[in-house]
N, C-alpha and C positions, 0 to 999 in steps of 0.2 A: 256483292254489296248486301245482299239478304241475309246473307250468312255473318258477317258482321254485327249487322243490327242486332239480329236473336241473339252472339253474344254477348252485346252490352247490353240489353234488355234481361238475360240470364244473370250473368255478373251484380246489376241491381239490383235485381227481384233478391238473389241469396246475401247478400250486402244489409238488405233490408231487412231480410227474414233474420238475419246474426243478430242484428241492432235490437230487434224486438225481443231478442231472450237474452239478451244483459241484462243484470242484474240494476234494480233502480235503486237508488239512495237517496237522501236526505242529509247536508252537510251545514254544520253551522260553524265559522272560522271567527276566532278571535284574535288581534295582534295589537301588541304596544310595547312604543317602547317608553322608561319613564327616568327621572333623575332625583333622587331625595325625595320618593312618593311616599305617602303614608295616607291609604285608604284600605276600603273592605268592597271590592266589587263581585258580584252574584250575578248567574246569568242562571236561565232557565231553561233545560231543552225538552221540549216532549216526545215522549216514547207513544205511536200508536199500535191499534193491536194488528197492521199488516206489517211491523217490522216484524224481520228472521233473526238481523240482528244488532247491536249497538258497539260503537266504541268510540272511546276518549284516546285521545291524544295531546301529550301535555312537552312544553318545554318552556322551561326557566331559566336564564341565565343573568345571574347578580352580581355585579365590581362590588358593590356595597349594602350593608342592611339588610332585614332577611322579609322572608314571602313563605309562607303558608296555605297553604290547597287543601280543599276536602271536599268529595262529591259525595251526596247524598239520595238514595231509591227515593219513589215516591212513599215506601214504605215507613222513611225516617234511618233506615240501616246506613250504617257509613260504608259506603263502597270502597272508600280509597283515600289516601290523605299522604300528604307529605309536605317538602318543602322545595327549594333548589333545585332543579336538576342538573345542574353545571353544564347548563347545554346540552345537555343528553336530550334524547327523545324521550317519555316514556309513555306508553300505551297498555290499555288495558279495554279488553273484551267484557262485554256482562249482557246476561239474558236478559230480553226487550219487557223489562215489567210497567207495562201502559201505567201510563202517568206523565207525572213532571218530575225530574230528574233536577237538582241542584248542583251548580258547581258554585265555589265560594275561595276568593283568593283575598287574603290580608298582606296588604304589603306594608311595611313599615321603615321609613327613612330609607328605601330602597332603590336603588339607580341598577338599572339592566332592560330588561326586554322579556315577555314572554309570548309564548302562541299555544292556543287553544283549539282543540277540533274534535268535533262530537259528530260522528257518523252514523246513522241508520239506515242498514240495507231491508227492502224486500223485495 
């Protein structure tokens, strides 16, 4: 029976000791879906200086009318822009430059769905 215990008592302790060197994140998720939209929605994500590192993940998918995407550094630099993704996923990595990071979607007379996801690891 002793001998049991110290396993599960070992098994814990290294369980615990894993958990603490995982890697910690920061996630912010956006989803909708919409029909004949025609708006400009902006969201804002902050990059600190204990992130290692960032990433956007994006997906679009429109029956009809179009969508426009573009994120922007806290520098003013356009990182990234497009439109559509037919469903595809797409993602993109960029170094953690402390600030506010802009993402910016226009959708116009648009019916579909998209999801958003800005990840910060440190």
């Amino acid at each position: 029976m002793k001998w049991a215990y110290a396993g599960i008592v070992l098994g814990l302790s290294a369980l615990l000791l894993l958990a603490g060197c995982s890697a910690s994140r920061s996630t912010d998720r956006s989803t909708a879906r919409f029909r004949d939209h025609t708006e400009t929605l902006e969201r804002t994500f902050a990059v600190t200086a204990r992130m290692d590192s960032t990433r956007l993940g994006i997906r679009i998918e429109l029956s009809s009318g179009t969508a426009v995407w573009r994120f922007v550094d806290p520098t003013g630099a356009i990182r990234g822009e497009g439109g559509s993704t037919d469903g595809r996923r797409v993602e993109r990595s960029f170094d953690p430059i402390v600030g506010d990071w802009t993402f910016t979607l226009s959708l116009e007379q648009a019916t579909g769905s998209y999801e958003i996801d800005w990840v910060g690891r440190w």
